[in-house]
N, CA, C and O atoms as a CHARMM CRD file, in Angstrom:
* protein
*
  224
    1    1 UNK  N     50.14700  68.47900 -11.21800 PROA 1      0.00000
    2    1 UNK  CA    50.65500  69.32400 -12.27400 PROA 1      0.00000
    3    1 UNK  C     51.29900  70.55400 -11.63500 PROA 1      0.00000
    4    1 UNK  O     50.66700  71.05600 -10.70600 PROA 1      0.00000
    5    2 UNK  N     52.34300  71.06300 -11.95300 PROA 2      0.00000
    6    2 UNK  CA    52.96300  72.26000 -11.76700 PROA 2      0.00000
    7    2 UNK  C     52.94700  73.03600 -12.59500 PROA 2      0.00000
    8    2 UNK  O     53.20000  72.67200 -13.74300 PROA 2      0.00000
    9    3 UNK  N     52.59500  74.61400 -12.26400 PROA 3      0.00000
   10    3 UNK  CA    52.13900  75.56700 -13.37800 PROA 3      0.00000
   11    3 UNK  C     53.34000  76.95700 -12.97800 PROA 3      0.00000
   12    3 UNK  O     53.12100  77.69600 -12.01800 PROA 3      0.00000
   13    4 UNK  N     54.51100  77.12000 -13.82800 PROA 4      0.00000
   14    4 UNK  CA    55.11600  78.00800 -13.28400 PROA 4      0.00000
   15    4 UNK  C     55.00600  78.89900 -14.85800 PROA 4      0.00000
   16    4 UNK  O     54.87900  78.49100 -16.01200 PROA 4      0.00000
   17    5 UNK  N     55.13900  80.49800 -14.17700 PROA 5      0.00000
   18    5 UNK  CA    55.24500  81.22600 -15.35200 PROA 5      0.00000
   19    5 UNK  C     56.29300  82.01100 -15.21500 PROA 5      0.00000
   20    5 UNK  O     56.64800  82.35700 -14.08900 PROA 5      0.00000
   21    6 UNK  N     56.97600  82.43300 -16.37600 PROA 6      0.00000
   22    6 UNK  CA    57.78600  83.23800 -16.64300 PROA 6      0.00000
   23    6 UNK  C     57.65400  84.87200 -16.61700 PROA 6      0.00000
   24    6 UNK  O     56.93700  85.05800 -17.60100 PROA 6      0.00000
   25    7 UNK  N     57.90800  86.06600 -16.10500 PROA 7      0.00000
   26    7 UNK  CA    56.95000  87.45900 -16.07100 PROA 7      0.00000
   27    7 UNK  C     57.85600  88.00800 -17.32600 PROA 7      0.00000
   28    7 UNK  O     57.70800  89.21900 -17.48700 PROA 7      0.00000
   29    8 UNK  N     58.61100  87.49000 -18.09700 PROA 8      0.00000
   30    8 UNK  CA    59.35500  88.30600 -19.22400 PROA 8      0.00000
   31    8 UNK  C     59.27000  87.06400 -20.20000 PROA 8      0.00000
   32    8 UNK  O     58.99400  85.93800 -19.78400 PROA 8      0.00000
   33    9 UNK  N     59.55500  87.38100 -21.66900 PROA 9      0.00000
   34    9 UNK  CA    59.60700  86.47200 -22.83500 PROA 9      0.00000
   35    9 UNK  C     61.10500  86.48400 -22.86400 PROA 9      0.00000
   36    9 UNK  O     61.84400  87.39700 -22.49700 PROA 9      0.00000
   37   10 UNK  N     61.47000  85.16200 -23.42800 PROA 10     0.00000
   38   10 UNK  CA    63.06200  84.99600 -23.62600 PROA 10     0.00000
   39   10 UNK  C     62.95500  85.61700 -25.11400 PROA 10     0.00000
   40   10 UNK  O     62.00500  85.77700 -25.87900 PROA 10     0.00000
   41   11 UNK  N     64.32500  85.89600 -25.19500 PROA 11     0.00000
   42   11 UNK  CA    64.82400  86.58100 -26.78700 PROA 11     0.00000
   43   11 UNK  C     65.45700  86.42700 -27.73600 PROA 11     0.00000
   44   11 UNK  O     66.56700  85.90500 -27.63100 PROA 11     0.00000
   45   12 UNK  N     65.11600  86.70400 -28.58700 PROA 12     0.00000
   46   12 UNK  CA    64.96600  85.79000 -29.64500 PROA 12     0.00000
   47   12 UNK  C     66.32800  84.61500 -29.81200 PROA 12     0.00000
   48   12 UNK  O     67.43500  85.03900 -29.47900 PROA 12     0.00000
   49   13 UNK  N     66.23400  83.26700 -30.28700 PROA 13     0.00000
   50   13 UNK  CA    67.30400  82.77200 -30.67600 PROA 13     0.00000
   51   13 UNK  C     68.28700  83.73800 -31.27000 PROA 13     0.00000
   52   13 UNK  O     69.36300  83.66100 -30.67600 PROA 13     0.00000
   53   14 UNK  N     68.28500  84.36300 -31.95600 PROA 14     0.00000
   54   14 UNK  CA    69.36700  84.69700 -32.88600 PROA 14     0.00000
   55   14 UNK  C     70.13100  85.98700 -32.06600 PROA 14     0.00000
   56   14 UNK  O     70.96300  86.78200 -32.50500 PROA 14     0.00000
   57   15 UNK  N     69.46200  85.87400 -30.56500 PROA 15     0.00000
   58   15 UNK  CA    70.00300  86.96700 -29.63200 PROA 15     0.00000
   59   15 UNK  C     70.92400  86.07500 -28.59600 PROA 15     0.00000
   60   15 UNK  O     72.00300  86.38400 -28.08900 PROA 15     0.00000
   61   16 UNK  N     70.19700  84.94200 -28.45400 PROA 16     0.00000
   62   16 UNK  CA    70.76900  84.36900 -27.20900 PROA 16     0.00000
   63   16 UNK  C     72.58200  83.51900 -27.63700 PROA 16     0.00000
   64   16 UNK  O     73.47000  83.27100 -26.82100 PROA 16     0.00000
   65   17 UNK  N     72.59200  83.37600 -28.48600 PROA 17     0.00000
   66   17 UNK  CA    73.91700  82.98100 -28.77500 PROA 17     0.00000
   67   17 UNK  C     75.06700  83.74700 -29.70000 PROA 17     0.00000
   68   17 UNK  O     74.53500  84.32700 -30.64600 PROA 17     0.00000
   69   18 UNK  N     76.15200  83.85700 -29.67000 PROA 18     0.00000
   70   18 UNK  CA    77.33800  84.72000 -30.27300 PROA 18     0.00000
   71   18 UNK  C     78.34100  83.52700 -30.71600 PROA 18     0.00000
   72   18 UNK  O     78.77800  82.60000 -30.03500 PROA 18     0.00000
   73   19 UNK  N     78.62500  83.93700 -32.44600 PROA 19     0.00000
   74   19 UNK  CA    79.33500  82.62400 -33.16000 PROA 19     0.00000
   75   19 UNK  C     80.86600  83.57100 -32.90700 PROA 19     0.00000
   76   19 UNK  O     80.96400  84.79600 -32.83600 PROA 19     0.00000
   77   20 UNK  N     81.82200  82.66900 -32.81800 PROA 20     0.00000
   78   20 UNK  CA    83.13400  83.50500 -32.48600 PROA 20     0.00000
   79   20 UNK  C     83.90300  82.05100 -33.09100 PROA 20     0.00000
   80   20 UNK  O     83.46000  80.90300 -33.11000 PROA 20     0.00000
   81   21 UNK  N     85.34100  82.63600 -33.61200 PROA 21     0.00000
   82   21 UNK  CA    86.40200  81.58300 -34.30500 PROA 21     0.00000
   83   21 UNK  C     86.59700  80.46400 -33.77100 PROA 21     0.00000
   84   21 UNK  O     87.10600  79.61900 -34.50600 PROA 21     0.00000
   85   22 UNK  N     86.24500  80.02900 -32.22200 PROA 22     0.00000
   86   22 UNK  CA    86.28000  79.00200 -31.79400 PROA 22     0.00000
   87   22 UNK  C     85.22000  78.22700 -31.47800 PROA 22     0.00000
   88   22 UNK  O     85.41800  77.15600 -30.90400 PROA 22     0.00000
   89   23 UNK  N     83.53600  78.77900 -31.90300 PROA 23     0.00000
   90   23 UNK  CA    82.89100  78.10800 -31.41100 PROA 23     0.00000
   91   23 UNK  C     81.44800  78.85000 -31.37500 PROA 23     0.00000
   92   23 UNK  O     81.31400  79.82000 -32.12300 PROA 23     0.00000
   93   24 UNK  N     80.21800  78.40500 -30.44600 PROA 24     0.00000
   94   24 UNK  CA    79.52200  79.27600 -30.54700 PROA 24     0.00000
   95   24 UNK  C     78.96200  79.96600 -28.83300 PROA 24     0.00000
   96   24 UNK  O     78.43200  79.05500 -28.19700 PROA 24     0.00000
   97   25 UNK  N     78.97500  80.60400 -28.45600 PROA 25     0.00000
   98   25 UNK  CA    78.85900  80.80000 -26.99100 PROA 25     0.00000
   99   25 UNK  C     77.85000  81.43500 -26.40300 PROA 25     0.00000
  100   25 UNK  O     77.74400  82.51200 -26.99000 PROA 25     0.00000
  101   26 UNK  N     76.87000  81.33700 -25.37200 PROA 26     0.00000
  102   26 UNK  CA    75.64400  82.19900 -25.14500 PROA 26     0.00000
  103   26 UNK  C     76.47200  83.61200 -24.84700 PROA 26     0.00000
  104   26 UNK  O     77.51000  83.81900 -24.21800 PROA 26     0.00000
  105   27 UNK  N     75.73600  84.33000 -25.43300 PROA 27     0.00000
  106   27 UNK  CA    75.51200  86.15300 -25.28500 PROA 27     0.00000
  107   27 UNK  C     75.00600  86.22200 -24.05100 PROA 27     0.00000
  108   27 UNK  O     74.44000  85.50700 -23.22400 PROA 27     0.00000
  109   28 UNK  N     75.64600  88.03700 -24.28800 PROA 28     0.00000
  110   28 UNK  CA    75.16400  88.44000 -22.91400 PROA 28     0.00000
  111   28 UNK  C     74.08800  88.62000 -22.18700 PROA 28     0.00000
  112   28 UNK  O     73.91800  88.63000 -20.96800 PROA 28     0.00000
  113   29 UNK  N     73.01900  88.83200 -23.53400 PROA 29     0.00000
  114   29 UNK  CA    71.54000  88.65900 -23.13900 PROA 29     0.00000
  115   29 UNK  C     70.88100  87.47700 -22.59000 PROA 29     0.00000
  116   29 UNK  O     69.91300  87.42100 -21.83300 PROA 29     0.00000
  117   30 UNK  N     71.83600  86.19900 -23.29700 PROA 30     0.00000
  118   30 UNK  CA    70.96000  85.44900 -22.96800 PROA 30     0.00000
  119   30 UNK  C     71.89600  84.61000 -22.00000 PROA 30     0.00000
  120   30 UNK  O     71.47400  83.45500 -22.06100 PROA 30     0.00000
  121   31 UNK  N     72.99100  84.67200 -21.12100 PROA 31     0.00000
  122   31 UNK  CA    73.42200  84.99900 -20.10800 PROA 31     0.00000
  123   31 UNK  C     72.24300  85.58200 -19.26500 PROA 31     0.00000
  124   31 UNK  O     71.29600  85.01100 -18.72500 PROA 31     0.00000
  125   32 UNK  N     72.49000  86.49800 -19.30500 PROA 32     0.00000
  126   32 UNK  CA    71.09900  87.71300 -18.28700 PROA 32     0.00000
  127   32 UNK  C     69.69000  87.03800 -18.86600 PROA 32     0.00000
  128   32 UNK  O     69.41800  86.40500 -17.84600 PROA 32     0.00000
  129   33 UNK  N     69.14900  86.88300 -19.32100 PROA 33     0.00000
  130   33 UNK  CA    67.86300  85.70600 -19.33400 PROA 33     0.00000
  131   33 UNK  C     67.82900  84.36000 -18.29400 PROA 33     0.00000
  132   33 UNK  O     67.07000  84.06400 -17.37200 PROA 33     0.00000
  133   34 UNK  N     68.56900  83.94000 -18.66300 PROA 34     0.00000
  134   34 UNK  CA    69.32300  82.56400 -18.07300 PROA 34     0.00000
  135   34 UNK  C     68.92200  82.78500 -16.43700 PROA 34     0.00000
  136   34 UNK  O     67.91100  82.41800 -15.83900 PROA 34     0.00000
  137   35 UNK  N     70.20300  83.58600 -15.91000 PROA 35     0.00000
  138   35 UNK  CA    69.84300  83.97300 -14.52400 PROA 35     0.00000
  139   35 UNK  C     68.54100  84.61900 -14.10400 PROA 35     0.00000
  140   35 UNK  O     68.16500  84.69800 -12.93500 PROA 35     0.00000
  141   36 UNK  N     67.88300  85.07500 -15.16400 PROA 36     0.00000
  142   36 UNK  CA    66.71500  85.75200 -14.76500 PROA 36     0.00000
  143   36 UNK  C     65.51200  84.66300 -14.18000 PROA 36     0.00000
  144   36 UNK  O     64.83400  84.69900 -13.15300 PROA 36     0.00000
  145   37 UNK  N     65.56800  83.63800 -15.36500 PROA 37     0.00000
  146   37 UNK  CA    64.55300  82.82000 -15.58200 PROA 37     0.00000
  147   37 UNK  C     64.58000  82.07300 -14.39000 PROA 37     0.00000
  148   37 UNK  O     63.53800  81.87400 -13.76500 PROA 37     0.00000
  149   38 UNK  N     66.09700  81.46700 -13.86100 PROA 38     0.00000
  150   38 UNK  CA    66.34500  80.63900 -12.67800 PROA 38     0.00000
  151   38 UNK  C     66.12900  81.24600 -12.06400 PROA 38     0.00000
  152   38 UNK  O     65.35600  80.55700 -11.39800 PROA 38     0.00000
  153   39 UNK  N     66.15300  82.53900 -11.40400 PROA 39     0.00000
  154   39 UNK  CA    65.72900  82.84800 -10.12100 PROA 39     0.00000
  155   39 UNK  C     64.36000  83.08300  -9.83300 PROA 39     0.00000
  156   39 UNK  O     64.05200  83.00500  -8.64300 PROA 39     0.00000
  157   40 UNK  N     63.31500  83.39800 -10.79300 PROA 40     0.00000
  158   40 UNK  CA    62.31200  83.90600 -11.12300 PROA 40     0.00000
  159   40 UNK  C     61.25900  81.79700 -10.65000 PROA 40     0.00000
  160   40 UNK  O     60.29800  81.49400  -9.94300 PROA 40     0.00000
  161   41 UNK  N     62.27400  80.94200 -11.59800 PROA 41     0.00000
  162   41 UNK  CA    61.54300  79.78000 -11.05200 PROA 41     0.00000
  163   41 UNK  C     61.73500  78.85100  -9.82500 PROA 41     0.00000
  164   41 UNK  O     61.00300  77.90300  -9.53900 PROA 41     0.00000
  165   42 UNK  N     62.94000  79.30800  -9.07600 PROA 42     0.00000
  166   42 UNK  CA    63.09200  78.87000  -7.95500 PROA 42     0.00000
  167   42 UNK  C     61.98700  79.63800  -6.62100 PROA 42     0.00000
  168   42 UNK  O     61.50000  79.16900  -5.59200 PROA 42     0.00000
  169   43 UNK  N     61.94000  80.68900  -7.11700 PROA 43     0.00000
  170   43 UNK  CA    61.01700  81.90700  -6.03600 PROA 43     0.00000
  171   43 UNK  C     59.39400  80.97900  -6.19700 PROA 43     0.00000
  172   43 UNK  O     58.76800  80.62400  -5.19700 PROA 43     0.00000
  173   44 UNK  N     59.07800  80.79600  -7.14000 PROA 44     0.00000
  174   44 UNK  CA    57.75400  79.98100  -7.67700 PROA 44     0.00000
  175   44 UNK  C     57.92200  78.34100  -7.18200 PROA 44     0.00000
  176   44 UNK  O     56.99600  77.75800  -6.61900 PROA 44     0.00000
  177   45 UNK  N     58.98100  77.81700  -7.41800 PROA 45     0.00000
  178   45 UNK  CA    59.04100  76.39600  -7.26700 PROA 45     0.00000
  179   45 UNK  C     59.55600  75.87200  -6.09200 PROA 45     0.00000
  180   45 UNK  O     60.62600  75.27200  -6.19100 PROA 45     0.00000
  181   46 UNK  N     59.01000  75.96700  -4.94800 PROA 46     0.00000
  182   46 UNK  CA    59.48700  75.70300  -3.48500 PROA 46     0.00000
  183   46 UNK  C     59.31300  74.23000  -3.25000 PROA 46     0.00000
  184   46 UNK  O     59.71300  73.80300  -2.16800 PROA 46     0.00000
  185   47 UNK  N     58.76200  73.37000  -4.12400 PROA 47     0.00000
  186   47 UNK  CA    59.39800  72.07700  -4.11200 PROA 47     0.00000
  187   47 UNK  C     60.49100  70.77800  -4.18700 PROA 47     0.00000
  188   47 UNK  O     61.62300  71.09200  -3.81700 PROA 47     0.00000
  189   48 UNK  N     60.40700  70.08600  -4.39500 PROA 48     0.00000
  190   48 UNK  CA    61.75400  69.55200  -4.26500 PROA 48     0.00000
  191   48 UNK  C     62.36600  68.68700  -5.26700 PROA 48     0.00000
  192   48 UNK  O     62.22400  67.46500  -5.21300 PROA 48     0.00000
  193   49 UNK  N     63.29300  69.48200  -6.51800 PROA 49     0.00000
  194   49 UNK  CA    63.32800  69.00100  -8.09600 PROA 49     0.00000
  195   49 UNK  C     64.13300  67.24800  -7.87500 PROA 49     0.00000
  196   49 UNK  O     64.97600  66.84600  -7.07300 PROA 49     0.00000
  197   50 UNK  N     63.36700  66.54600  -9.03100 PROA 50     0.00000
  198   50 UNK  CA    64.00300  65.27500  -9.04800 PROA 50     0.00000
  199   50 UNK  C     64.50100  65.16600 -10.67500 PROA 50     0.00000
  200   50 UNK  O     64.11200  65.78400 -11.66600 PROA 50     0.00000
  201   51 UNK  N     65.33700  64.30700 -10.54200 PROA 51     0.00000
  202   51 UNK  CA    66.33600  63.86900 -12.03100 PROA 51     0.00000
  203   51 UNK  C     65.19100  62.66200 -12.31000 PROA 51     0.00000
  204   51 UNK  O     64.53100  62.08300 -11.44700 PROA 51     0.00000
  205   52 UNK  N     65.13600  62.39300 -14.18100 PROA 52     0.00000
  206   52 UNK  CA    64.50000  61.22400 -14.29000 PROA 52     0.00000
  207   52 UNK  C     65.92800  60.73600 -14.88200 PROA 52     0.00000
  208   52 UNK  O     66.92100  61.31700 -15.32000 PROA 52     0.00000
  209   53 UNK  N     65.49600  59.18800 -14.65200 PROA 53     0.00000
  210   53 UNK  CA    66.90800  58.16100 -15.02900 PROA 53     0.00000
  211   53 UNK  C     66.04800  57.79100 -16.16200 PROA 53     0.00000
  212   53 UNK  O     64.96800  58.17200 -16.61200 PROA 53     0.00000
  213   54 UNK  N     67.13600  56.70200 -16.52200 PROA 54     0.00000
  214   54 UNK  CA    66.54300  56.59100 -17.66800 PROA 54     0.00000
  215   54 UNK  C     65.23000  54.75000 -17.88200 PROA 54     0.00000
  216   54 UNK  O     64.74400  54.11600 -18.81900 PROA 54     0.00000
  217   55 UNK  N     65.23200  54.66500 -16.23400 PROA 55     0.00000
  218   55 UNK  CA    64.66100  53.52800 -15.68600 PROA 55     0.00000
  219   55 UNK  C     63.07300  54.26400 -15.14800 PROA 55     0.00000
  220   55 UNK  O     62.07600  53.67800 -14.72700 PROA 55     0.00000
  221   56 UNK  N     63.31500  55.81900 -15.36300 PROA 56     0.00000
  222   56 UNK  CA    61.76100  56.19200 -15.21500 PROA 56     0.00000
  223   56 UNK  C     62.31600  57.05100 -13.61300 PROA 56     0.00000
  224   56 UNK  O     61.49200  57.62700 -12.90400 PROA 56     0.00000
C-alpha cells in the first residue's frame, strides 16, 4: 500500500475551473494547486509509477 498525503486542501470546485465563450478552462488557482500537488507527490513518491492497461 502507498500512503501519500497532501500538506494543503485543494479548492473548492467552483474555484478550480473558469467558464469563458469558448469553453471551460482550469483557473489560476487551480493551475497553482495542480503544480503544487505534483511536486509535493513526487518529493513523497520515489518509486517507480506504472500505467494500468486495460489487460490489468
Amino acid at each position: 500500500m502507498i500512503k501519500l498525503e497532501l500538506p494543503i486542501m485543494p479548492p473548492s470546485v467552483n474555484t478550480l475551473w473558469v467558464n469563458k465563450h469558448r469553453g471551460r478552462y482550469k483557473s489560476k488557482r487551480g493551475k497553482e494547486f495542480e503544480e503544487i500537488a505534483k511536486h509535493e507527490l513526487k518529493k513523497q513518491y520515489k518509486g517507480e509509477a506504472t500505467k494500468k492497461t486495460a489487460q490489468g
